[in-house]
C-alpha positions in Angstrom: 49.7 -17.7 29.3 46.4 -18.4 29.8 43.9 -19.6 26.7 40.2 -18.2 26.2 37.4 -20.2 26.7 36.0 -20.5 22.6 32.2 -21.0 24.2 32.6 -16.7 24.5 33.1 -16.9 20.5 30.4 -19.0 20.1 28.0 -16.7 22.1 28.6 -13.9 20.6 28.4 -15.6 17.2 25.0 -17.0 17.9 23.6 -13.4 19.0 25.0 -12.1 16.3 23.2 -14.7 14.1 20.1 -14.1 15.7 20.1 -10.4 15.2 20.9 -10.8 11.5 18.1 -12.9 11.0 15.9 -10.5 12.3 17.3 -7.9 10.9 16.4 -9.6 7.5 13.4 -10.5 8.2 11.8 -7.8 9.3 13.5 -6.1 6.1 11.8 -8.6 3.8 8.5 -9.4 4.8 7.7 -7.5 8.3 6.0 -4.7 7.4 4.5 -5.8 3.7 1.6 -4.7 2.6 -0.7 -6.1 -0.2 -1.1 -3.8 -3.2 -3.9 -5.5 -5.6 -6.4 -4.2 -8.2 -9.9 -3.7 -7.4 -10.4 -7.3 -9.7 -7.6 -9.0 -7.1 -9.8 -8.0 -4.1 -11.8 -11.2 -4.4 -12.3 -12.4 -0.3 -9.5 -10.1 0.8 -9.8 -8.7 4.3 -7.5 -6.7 6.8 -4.4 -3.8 5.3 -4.1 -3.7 2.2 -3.3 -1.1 -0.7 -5.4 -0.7 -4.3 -4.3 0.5 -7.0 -6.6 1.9 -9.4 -8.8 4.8 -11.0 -10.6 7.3 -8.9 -14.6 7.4 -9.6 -16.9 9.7 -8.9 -18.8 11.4 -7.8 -16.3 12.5 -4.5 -18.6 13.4 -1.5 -17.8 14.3 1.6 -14.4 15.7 3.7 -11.5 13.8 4.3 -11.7 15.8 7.9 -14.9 15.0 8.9 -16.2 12.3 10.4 -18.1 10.8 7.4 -14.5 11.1 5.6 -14.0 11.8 1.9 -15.9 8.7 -0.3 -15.4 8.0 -3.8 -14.9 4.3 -5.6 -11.3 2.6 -7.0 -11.6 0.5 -10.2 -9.1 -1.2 -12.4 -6.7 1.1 -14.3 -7.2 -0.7 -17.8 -10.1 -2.8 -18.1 -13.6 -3.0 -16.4 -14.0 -4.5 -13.2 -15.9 -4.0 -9.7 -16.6 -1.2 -8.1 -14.6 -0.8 -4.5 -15.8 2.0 -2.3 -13.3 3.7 -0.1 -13.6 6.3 2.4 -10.8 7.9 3.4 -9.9 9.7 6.8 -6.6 11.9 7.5 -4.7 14.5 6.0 -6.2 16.3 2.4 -5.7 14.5 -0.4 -2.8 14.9 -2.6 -3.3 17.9 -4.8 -3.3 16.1 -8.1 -6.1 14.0 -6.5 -9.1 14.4 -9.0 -11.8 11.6 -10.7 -9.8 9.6 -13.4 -6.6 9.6 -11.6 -4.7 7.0 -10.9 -3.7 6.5 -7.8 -2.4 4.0 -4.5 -5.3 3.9 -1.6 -4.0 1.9 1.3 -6.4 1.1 4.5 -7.8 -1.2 6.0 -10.3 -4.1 3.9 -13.6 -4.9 5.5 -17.0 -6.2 4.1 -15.9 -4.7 -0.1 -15.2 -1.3 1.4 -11.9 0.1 2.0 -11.3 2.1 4.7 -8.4 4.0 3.5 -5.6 6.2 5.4 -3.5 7.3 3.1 -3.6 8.2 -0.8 -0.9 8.5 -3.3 -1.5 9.6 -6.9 0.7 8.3 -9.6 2.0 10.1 -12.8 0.2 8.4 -15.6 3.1 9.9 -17.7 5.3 7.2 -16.3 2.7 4.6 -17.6 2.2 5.3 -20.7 4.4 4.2 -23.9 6.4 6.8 -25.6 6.4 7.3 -29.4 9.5 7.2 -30.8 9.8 10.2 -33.6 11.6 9.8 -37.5 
């Protein structure tokens, strides 16, 4: 009866290894993206998100060429002003000045060139009153 070579088990082991790894990686850290608070910008450049409150006034179209602009600052708390224009799809409908929502794009000079807006339900992040 003839025996297997074990370097065949070993192969397939070390593929298998290899594709794991990647798996996991890319999983973990290949496609993260920065969310920060217009006050965490500091020096930042390249994708990120921001989190923050819309300010107004809104001007423009997120379907023209100029895009939509309006400015992101901290949720609680002052802080700097970023400016963001954003380009793509309408807005979300609850998208409005004083809500607070996700702007991800791309960071260059203090202005964010966004590509996609999320709002979030302040209702989640707010503390509830418990009632005698």
């Amino acid at each position: 009866m003839p025996t297997r070579s074990p370097a065949r088990l070993v192969v397939a082991l070390a593929v298998a290894a290899v594709l794991a790894v990647f798996l996991l990686y890319t999983a973990v850290a290949g496609n993260s993206t920065p969310e920060l608070t217009p006050s965490q910008i500091g020096t930042h450049v390249g994708r990120l998100s921001v989190v923050g409150v819309v300010v107004g006034p809104l001007r423009g179209d997120s379907h023209s060429a100029g895009g939509l602009r309006f400015g992101l600052k901290n949720i609680n708390g002052k802080s700097r002003l970023v400016p963001v224009v954003y380009r793509g799809e309408s807005p979300p409908p609850l998208f409005t000045v004083g809500r607070s929502v996700v702007a991800g794009g791309i960071l260059t000079a203090g202005r964010l060139s966004a590509t996609s807006i999320l709002t979030k339900c302040p209702s989640k992040y707010t503390a509830t009153t418990s009632k005698p």
